[in-house]
N, C-alpha and C positions, 0 to 999 in steps of 0.2 A: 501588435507586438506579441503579445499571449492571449492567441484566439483560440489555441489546442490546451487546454490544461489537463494534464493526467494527478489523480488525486490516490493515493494509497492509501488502503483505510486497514485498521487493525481491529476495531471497535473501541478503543481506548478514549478516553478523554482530549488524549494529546491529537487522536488522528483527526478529531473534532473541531479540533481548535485549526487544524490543517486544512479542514475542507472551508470552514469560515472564513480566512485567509483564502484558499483557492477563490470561494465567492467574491468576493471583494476584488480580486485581480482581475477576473469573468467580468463584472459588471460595467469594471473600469475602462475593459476592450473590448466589449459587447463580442465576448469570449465562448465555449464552452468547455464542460468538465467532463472529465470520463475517472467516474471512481473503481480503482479496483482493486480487489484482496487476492494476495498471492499463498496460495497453499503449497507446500513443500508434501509432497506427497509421499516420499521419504525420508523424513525429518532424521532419521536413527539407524540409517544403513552404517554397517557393520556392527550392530549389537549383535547381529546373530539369529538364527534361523526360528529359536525357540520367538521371538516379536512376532513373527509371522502373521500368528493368528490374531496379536491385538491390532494389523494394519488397516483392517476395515473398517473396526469401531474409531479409531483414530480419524482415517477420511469421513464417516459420517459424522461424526463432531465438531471435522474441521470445516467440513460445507457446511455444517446447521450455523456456526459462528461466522461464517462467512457470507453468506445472504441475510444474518442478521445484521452486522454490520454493514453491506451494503445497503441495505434498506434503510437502516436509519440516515446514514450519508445521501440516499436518491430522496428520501424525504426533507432532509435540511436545505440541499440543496433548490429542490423545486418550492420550499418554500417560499427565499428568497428569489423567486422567478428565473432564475438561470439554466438553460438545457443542460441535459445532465445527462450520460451513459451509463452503464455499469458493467463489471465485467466481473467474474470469478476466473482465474488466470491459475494454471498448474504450473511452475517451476521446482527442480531440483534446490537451489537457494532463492530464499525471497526479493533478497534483491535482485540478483539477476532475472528475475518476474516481471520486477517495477523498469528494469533498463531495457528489454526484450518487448514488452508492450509499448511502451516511450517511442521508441524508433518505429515500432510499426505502424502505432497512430499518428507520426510525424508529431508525436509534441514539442509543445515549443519552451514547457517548462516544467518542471515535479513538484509539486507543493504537499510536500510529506514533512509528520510529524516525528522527533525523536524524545526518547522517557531520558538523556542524558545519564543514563547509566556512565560507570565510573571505576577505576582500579580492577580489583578483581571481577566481581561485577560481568566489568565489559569484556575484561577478556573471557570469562566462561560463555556470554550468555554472544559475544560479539556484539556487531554494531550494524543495521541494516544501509540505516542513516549515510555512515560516514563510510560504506563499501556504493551505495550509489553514489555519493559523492567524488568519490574515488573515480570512478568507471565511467561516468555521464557526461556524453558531448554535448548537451543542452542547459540549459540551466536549473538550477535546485534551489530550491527554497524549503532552507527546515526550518521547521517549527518549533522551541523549547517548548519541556512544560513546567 
């Protein structure tokens, strides 16, 4: 039933507790995971021209965070014995990252984690969570934290 599992990882606590939950699905349908961290490579289009120069130090930040967080995700996971892929994925929004790779790995489910953000909060910061859930013709599994 969930032999494709695609796993989002943030490096967070909550995306921890997501992939644990993803193991446990995996194990359950002798399954496997593909974790991956979606980078917005332009997080801040239209601030304006003067950004420019901080775009480079921004991506190499965003990859050093992002193969660290995969890494710990490809170590939790083969911990618990389960194959495991990993991906660093470039999208304009994150979530459209996590629904763009979903469909092209044929998964068959998301097991992502959300910080429940709230009131203002969500509307500044949005909601990655509840816009894959929004969009995704397969099934979702969030995770509180």
């Amino acid at each position: 039933m969930f032999k494709n599992i695609l796993v989002p990882v943030d490096g967070s606590p909550t995306s921890q507790q997501a992939v644990a939950k993803a193991v446990t699905l995996a194990k359950a349908f002798d399954g496997t995971i593909t974790a991956i961290y979606v980078i917005d490579p332009y997080p801040f289009t239209g601030v304006g021209t003067d950004f420019a120069y901080g775009q480079e130090q921004y991506l190499a930040a965003a990859t050093a965070e992002a193969h660290d967080a995969i890494r710990v995700a490809r170590e939790s996971i083969e911990a618990a014995g389960v194959k495991v892929d990993t991906r660093v994925v470039e999208a304009h929004a994150v979530w459209r990252g996590i629904l763009e790779t979903a469909t092209d790995l044929g998964a068959d489910i998301v097991v992502m984690g959300s910080h429940g953000r709230r009131g203002l909060e969500k509307l500044v910061l949005g909601s990655v969570a509840q816009r894959v859930l929004s969009h995704a013709h397969m099934p979702v599994m969030v995770v509180r934290d």
